[in-house]
PyMOL Python script that loads the backbone (N, CA, C, O; Angstrom):
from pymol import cmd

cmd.read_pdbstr("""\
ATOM      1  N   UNK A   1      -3.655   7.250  17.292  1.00  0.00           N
ATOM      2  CA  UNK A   1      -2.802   6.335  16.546  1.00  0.00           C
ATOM      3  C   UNK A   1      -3.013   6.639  15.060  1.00  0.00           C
ATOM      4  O   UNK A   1      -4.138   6.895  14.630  1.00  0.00           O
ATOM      5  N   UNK A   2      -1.839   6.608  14.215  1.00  0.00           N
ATOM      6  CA  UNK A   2      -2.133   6.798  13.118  1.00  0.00           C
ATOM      7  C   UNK A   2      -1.845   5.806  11.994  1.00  0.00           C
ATOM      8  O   UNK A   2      -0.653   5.577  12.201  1.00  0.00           O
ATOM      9  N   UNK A   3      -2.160   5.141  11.032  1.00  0.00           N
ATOM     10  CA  UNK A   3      -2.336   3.848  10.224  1.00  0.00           C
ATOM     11  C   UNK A   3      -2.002   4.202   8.721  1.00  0.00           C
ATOM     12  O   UNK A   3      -2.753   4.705   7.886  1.00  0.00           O
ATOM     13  N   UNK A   4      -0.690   3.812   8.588  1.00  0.00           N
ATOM     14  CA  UNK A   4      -0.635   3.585   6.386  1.00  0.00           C
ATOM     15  C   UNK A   4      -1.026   2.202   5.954  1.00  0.00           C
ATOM     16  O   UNK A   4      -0.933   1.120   6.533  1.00  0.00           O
ATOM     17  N   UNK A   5      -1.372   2.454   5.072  1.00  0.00           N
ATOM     18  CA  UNK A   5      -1.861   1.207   4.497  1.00  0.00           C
ATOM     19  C   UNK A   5      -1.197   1.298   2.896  1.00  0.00           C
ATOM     20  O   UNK A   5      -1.340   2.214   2.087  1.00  0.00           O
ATOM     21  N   UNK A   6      -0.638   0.372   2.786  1.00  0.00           N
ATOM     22  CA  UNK A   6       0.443   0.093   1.409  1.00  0.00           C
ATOM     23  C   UNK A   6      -0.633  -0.908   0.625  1.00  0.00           C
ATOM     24  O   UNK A   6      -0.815  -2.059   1.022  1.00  0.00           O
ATOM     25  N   UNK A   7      -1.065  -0.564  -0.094  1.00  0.00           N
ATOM     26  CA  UNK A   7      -1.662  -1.352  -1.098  1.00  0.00           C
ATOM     27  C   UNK A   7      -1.042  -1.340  -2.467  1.00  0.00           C
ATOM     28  O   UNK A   7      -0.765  -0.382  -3.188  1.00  0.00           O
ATOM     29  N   UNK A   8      -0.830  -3.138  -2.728  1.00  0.00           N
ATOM     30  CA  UNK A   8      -0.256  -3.036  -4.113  1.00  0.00           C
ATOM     31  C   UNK A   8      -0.940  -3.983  -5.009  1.00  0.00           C
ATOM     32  O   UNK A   8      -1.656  -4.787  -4.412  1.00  0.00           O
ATOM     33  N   UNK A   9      -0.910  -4.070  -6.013  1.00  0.00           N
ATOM     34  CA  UNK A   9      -1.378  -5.629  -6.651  1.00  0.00           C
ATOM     35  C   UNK A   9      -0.428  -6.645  -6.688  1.00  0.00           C
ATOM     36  O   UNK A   9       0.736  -6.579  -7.084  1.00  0.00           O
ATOM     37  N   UNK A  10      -1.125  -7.716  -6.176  1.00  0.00           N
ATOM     38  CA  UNK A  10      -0.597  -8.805  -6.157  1.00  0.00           C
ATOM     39  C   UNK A  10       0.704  -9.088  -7.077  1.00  0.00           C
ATOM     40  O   UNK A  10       0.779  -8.570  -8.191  1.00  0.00           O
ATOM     41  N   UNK A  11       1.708  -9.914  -6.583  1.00  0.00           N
ATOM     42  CA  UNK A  11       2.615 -10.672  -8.348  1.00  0.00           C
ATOM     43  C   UNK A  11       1.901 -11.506  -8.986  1.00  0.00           C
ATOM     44  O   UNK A  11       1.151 -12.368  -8.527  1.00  0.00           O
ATOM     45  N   UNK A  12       2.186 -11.195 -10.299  1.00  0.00           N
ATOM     46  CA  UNK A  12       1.431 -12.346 -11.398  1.00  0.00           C
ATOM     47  C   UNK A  12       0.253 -11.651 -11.759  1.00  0.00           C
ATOM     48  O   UNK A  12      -0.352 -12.142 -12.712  1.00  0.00           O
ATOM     49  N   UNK A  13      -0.412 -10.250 -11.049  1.00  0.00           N
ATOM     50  CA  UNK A  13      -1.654  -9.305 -11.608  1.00  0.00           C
ATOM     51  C   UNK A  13      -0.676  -8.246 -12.513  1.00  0.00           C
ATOM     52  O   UNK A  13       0.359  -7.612 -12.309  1.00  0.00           O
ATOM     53  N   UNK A  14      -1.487  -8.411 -13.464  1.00  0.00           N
ATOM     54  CA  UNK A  14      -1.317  -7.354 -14.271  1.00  0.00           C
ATOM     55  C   UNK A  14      -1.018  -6.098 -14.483  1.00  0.00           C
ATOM     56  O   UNK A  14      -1.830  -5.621 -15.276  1.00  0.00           O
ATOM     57  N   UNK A  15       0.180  -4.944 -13.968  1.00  0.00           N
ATOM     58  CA  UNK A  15       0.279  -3.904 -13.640  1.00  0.00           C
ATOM     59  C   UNK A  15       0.431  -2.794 -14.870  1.00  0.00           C
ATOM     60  O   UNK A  15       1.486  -2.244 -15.186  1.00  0.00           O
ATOM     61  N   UNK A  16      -0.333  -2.676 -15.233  1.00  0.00           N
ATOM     62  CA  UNK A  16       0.255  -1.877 -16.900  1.00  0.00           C
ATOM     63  C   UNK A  16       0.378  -0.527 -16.315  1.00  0.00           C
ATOM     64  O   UNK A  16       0.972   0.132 -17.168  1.00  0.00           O
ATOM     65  N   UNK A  17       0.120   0.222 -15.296  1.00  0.00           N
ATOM     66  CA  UNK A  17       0.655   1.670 -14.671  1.00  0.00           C
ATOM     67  C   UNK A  17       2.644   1.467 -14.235  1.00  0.00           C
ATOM     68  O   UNK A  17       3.636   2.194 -14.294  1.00  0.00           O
ATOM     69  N   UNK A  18       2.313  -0.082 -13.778  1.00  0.00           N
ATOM     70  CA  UNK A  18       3.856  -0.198 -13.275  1.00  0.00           C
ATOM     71  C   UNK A  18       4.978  -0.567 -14.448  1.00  0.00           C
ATOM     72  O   UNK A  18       6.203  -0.461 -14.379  1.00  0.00           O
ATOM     73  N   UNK A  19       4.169  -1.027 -15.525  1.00  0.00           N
ATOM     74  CA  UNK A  19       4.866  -1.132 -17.067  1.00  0.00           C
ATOM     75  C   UNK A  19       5.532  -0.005 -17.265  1.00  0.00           C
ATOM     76  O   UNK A  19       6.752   0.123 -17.359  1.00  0.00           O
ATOM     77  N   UNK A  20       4.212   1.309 -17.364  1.00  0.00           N
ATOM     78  CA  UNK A  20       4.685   2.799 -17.604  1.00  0.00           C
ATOM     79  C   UNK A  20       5.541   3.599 -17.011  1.00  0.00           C
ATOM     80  O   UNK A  20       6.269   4.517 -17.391  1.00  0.00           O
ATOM     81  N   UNK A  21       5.287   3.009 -15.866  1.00  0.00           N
ATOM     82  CA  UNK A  21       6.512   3.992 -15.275  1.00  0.00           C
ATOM     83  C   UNK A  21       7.844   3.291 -15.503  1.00  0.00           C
ATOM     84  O   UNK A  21       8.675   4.011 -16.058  1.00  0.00           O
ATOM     85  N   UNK A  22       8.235   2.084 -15.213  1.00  0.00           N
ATOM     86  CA  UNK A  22       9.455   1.735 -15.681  1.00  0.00           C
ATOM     87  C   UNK A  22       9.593   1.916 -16.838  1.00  0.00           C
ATOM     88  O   UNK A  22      10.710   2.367 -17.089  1.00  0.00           O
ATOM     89  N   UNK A  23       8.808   1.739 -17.908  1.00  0.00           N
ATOM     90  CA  UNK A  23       9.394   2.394 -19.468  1.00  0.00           C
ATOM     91  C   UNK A  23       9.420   3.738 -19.486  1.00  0.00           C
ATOM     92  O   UNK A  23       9.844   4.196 -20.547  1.00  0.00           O
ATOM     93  N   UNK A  24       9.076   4.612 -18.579  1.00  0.00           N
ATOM     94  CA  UNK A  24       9.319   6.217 -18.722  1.00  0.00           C
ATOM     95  C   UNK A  24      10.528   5.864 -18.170  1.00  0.00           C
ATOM     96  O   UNK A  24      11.319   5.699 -19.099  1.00  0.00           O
ATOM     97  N   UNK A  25      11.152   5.633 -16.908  1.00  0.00           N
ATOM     98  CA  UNK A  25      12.313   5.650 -16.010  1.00  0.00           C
ATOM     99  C   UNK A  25      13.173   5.506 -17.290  1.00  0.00           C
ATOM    100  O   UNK A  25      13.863   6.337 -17.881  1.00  0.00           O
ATOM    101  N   UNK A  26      12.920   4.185 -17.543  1.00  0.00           N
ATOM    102  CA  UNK A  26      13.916   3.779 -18.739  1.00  0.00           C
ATOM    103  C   UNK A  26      14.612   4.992 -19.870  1.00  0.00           C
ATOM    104  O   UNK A  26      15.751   5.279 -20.237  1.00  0.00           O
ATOM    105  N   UNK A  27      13.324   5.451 -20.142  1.00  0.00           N
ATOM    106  CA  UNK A  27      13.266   6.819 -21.860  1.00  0.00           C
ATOM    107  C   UNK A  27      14.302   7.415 -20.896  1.00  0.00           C
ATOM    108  O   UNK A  27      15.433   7.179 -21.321  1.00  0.00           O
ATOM    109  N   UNK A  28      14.312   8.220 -19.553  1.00  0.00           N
ATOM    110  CA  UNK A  28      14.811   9.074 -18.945  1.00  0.00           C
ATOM    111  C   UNK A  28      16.158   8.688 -18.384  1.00  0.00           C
ATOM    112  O   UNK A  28      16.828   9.279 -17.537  1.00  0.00           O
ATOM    113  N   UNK A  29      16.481   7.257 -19.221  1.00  0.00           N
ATOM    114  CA  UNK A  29      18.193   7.397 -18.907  1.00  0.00           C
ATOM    115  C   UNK A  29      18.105   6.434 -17.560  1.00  0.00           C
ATOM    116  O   UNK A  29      19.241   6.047 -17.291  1.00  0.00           O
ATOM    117  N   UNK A  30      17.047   5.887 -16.561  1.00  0.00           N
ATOM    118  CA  UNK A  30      17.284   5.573 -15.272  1.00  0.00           C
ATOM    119  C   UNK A  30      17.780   3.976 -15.434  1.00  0.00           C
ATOM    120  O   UNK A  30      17.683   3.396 -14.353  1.00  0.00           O
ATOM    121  N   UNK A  31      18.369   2.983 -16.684  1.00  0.00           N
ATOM    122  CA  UNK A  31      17.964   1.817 -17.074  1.00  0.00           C
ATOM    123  C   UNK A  31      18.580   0.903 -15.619  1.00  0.00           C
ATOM    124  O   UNK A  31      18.541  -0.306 -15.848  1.00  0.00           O
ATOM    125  N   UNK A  32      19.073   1.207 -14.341  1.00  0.00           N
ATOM    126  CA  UNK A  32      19.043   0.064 -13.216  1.00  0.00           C
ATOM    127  C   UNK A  32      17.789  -0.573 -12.675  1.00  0.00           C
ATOM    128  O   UNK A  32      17.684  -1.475 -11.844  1.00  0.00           O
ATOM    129  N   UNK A  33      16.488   0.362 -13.591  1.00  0.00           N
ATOM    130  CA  UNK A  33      15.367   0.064 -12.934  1.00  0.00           C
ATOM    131  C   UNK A  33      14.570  -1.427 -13.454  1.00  0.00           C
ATOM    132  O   UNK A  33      13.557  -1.314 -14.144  1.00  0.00           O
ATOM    133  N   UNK A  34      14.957  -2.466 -13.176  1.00  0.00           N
ATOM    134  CA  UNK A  34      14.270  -3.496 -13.464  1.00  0.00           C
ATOM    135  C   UNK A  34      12.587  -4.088 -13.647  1.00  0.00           C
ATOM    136  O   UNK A  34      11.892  -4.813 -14.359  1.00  0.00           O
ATOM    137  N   UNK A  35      12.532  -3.190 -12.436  1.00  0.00           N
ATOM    138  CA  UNK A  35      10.932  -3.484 -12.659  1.00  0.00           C
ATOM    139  C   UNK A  35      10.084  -2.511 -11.638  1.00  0.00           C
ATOM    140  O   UNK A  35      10.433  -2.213 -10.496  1.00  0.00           O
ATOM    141  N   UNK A  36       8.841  -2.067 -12.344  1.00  0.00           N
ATOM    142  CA  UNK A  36       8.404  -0.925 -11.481  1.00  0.00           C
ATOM    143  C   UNK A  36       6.679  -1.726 -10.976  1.00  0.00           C
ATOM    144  O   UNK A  36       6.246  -2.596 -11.733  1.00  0.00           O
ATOM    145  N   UNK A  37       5.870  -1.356  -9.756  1.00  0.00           N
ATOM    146  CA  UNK A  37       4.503  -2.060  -9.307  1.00  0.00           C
ATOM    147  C   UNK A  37       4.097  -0.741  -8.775  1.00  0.00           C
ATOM    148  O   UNK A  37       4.960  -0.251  -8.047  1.00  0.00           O
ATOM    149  N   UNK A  38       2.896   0.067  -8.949  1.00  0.00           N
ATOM    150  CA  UNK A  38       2.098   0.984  -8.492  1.00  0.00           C
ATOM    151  C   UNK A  38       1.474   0.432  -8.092  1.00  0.00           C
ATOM    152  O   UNK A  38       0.900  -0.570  -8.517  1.00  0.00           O
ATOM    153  N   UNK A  39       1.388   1.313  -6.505  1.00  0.00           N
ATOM    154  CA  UNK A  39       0.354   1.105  -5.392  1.00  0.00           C
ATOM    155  C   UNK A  39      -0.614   2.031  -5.204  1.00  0.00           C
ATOM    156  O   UNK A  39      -1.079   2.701  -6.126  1.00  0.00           O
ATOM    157  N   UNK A  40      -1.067   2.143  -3.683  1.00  0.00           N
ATOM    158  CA  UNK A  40      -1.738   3.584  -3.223  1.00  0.00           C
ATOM    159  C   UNK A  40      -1.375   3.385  -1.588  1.00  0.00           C
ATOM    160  O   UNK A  40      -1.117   2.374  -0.935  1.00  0.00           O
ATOM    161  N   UNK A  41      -1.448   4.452  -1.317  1.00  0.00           N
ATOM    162  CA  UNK A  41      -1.082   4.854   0.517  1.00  0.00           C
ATOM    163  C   UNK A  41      -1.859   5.338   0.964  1.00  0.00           C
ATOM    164  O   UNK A  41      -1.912   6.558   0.808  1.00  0.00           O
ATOM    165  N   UNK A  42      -2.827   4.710   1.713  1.00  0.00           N
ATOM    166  CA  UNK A  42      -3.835   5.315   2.595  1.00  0.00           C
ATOM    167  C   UNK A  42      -3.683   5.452   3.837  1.00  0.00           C
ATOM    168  O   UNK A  42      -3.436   4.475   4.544  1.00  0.00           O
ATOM    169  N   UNK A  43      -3.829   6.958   4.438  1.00  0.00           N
ATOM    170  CA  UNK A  43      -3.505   7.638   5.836  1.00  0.00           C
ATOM    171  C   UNK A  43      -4.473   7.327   6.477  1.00  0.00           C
ATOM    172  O   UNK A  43      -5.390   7.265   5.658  1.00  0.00           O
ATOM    173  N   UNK A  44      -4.929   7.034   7.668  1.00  0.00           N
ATOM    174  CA  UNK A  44      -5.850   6.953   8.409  1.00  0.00           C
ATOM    175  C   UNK A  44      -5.182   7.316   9.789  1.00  0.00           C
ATOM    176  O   UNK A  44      -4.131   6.825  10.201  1.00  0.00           O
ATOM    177  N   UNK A  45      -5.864   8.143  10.361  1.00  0.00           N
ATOM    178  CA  UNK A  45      -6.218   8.651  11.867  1.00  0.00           C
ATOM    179  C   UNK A  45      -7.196   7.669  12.837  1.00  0.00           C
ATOM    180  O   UNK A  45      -8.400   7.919  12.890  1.00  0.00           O
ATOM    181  N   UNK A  46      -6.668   6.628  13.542  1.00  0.00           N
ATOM    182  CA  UNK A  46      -7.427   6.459  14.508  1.00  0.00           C
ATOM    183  C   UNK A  46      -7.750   6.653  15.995  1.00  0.00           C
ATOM    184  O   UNK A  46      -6.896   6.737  16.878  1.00  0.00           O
ATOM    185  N   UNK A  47      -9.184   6.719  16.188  1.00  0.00           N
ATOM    186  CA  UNK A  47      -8.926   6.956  17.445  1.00  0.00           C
ATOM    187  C   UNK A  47      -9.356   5.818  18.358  1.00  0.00           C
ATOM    188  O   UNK A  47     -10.468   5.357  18.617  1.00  0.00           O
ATOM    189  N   UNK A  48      -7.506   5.352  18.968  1.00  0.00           N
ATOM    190  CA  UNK A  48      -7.291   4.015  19.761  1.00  0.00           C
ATOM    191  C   UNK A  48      -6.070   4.204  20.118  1.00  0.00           C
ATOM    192  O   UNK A  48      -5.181   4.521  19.328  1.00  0.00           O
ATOM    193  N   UNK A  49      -5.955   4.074  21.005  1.00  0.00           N
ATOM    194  CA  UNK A  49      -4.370   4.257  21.530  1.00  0.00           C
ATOM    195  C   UNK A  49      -3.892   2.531  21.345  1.00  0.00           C
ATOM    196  O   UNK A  49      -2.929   2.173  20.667  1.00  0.00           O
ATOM    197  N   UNK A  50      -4.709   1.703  22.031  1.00  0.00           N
ATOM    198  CA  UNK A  50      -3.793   0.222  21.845  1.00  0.00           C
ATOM    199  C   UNK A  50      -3.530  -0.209  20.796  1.00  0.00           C
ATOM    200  O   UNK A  50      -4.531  -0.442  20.118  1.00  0.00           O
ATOM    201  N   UNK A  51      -1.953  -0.582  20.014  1.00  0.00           N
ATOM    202  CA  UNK A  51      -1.452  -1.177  19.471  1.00  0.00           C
ATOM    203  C   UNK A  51      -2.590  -2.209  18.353  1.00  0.00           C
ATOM    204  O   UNK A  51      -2.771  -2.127  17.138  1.00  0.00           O
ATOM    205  N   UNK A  52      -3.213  -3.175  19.425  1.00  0.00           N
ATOM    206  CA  UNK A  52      -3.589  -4.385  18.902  1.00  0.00           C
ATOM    207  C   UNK A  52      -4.932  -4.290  18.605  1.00  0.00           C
ATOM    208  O   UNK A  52      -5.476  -5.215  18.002  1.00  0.00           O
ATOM    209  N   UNK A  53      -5.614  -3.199  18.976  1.00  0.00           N
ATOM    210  CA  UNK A  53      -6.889  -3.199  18.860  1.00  0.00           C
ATOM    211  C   UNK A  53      -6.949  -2.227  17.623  1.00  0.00           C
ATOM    212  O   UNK A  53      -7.964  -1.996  16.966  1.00  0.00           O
ATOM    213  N   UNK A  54      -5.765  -1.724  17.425  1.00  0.00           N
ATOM    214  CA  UNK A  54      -6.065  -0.088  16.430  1.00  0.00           C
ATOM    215  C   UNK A  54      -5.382  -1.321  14.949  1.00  0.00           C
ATOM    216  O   UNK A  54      -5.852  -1.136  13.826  1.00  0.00           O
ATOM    217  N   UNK A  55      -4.590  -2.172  15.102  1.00  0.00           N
ATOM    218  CA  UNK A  55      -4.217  -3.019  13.759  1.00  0.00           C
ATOM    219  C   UNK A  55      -5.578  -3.629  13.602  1.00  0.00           C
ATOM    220  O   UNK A  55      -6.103  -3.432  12.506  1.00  0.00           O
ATOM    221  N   UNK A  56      -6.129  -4.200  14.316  1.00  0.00           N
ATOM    222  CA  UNK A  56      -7.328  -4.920  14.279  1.00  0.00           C
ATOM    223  C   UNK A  56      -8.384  -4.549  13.546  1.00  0.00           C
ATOM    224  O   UNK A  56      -8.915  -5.198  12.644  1.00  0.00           O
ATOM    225  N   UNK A  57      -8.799  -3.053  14.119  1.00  0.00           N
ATOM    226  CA  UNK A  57      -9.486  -2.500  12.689  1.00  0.00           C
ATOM    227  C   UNK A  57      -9.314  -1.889  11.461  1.00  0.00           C
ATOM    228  O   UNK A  57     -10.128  -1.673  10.563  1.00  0.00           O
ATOM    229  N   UNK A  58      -7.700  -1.552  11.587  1.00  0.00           N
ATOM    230  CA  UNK A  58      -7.213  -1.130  10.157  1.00  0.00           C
ATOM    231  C   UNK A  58      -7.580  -3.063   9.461  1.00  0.00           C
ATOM    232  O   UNK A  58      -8.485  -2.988   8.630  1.00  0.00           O
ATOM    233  N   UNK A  59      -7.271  -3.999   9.578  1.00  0.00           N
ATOM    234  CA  UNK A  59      -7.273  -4.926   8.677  1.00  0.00           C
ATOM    235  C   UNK A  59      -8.740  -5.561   8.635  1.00  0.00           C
ATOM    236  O   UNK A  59      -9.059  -6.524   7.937  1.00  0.00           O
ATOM    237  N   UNK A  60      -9.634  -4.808   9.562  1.00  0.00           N
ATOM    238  CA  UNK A  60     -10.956  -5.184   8.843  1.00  0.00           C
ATOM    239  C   UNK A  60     -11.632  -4.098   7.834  1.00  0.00           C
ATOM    240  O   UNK A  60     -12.621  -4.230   7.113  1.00  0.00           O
ATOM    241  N   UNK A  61     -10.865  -3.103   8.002  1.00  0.00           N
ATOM    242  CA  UNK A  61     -11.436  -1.818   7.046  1.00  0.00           C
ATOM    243  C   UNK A  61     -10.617  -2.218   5.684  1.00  0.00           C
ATOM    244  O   UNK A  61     -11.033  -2.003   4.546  1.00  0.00           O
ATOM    245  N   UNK A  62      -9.378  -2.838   6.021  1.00  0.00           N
ATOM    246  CA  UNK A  62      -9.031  -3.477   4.250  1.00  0.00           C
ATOM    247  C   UNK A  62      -9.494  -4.228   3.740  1.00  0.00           C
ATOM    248  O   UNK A  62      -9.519  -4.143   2.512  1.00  0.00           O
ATOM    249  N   UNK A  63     -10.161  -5.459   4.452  1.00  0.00           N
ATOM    250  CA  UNK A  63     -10.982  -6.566   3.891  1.00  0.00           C
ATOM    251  C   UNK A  63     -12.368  -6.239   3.503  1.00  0.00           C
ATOM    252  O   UNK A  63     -12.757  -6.628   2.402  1.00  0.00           O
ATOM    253  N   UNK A  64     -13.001  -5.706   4.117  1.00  0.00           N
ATOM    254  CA  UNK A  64     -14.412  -4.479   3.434  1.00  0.00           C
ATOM    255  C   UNK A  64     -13.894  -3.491   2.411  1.00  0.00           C
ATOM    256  O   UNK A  64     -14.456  -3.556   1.317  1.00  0.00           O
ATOM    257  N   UNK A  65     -12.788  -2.450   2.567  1.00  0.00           N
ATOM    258  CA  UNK A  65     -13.347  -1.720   1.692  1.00  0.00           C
ATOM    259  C   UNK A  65     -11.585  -1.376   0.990  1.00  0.00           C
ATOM    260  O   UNK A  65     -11.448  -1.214  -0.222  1.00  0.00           O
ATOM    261  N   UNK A  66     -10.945  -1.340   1.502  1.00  0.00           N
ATOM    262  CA  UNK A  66      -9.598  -0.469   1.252  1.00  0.00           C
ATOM    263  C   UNK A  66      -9.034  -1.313   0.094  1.00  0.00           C
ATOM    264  O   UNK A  66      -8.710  -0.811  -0.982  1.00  0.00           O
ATOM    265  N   UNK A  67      -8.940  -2.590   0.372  1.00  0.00           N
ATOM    266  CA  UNK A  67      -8.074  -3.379  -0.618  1.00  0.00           C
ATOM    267  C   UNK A  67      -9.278  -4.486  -1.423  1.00  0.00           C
ATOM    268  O   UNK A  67     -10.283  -4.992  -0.925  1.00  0.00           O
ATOM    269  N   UNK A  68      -8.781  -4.604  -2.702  1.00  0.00           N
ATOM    270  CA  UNK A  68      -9.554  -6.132  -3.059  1.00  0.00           C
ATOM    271  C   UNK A  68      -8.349  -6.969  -2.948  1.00  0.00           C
ATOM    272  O   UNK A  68      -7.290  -6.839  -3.561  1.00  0.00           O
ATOM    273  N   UNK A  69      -8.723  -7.976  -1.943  1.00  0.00           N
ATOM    274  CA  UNK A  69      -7.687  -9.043  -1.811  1.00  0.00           C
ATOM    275  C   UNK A  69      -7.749 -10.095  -2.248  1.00  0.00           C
ATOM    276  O   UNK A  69      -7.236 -11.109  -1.775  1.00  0.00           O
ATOM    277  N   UNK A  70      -8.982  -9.908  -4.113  1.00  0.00           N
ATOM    278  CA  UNK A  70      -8.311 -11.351  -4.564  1.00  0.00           C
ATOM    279  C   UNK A  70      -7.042 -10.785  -5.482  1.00  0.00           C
ATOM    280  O   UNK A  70      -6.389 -11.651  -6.063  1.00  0.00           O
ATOM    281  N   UNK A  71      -6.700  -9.583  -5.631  1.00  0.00           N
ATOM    282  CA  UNK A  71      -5.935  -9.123  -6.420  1.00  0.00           C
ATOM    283  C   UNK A  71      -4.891  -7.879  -6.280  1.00  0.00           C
ATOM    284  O   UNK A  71      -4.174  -7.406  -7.162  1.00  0.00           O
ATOM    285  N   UNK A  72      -5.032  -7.428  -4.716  1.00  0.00           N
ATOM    286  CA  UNK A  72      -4.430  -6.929  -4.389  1.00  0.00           C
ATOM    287  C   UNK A  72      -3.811  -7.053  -2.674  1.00  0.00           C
ATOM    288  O   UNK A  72      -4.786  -7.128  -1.926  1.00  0.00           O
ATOM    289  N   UNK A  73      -2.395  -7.095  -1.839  1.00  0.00           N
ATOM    290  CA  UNK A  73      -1.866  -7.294  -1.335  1.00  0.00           C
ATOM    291  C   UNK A  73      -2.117  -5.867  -0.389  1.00  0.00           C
ATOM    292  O   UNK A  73      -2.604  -4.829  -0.836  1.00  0.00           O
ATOM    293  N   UNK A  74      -1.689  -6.070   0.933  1.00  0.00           N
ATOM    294  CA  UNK A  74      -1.558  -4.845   1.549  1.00  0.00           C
ATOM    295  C   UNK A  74      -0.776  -5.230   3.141  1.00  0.00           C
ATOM    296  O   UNK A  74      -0.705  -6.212   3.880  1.00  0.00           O
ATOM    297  N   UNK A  75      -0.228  -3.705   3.129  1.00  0.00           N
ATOM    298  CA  UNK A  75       0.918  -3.555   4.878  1.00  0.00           C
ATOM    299  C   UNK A  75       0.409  -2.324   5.448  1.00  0.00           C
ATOM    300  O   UNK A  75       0.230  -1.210   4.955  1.00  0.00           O
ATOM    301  N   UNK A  76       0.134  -3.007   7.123  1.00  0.00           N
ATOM    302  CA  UNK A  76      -0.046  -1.718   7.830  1.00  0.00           C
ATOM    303  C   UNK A  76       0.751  -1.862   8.504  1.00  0.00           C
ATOM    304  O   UNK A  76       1.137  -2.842   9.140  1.00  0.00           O
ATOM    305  N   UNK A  77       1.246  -0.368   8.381  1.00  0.00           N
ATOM    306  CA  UNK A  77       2.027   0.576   9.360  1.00  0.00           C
ATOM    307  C   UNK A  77       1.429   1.502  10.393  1.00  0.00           C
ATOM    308  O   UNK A  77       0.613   2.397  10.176  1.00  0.00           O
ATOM    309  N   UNK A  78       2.096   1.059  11.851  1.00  0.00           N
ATOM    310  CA  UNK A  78       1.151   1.710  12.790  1.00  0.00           C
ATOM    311  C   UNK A  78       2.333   3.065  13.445  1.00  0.00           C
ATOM    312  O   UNK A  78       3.558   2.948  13.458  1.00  0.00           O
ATOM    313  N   UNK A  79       1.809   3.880  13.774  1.00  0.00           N
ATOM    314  CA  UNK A  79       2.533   5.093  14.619  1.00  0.00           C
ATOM    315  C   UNK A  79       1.548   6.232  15.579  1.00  0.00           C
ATOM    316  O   UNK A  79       0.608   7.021  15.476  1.00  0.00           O
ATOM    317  N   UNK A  80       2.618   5.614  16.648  1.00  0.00           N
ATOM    318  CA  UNK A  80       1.512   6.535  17.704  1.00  0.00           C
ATOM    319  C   UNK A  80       1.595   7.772  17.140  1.00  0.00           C
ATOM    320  O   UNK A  80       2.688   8.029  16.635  1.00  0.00           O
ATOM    321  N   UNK A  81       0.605   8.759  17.071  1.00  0.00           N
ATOM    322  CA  UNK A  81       0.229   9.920  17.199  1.00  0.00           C
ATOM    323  C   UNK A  81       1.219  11.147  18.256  1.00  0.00           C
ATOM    324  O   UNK A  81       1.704  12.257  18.038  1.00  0.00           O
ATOM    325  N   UNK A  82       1.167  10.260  19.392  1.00  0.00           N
ATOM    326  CA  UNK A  82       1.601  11.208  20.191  1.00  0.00           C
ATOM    327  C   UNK A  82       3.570  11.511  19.468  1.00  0.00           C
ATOM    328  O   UNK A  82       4.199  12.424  20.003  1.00  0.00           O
ATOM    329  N   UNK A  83       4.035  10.962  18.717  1.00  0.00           N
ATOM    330  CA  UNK A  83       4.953  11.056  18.876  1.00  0.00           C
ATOM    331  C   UNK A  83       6.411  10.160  19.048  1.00  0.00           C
ATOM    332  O   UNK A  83       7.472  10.745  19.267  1.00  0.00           O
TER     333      UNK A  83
END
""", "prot")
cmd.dss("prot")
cmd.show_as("cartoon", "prot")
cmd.util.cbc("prot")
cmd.orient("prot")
């Protein structure tokens, strides 16, 4: 099974990377862009075939180590491996 993990900061945290990029978008002519939030995407490979048991430890590996969740938000995405 294989696991993304979307980590972003929270709304109302402070994003000054997501400032920058919408004011670059902007310089570069893109101005529909209202508002920009940088994340990170973490791949993980597990090995678990069940559904419920393989979410189970992706969201205890975010609460230990992947995400800080007083200030940052996160989504897992699960996909079998096989295909």
């Amino acid at each position: 099974m294989k696991a993304k993990v979307h980590v972003t900061l929270k709304r109302g945290v402070l994003d000054p990377q997501g400032k920058a990029i919408a004011h670059a978008l902007h310089t570069l002519g893109f101005d529909q862009v209202a508002d920009a939030r940088q994340g990170k995407v973490i791949e993980l490979e597990i090995r678990e075939s069940d559904a419920v048991a393989a979410k189970a430890a992706v969201e205890a590996m975010c609460t230990a180590l992947l995400a800080n969740t007083v200030i940052e938000d996160y989504a897992i995405e699960l996909v079998d491996a096989r295909g």
